[in-house]
N, C-alpha and C positions, 0 to 999 in steps of 0.2 A: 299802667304798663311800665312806667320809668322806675317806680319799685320794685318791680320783681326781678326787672336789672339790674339794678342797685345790689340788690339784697344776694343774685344771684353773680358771684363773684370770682366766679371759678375761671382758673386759667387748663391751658393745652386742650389736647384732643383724648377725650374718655377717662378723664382723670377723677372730675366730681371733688377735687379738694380746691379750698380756698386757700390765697397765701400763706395763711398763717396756719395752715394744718398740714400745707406741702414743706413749709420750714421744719414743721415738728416732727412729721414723720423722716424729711430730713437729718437730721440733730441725731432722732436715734436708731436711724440705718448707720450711721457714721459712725457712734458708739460702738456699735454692736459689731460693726466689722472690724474697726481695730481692737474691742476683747478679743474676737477671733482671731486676728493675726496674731496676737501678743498669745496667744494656748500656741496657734502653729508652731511659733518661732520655740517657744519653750520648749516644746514636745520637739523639734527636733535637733534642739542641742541637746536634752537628756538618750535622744537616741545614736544620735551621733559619739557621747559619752559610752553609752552600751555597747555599741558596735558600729565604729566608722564603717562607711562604706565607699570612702577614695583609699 
């Protein structure tokens, strides 16, 4: 019984990931959202260049 505790490692509530797969998923949501921010921000200086809108 103390193995399958052991082995079964998971944290929160309905999550099913282990530390070390909740870091990783983690690492590249964090990624992924600052390439997203970094297209926003670009795309809206090039449109702000096209056509201010203040």
């Amino acid at each position: 019984m103390s193995d399958l505790r052991d082995k079964d490692d998971r944290i929160g509530l309905r999550t099913y990931l282990t530390p070390e797969e909740a870091k990783e998923f983690h690492k590249l949501f964090m990624i992924s959202f600052l390439i997203f921010t970094a297209v926003a921000i670009v795309a809206h200086i090039l449109v702000w260049n096209w056509r201010p809108w203040l």
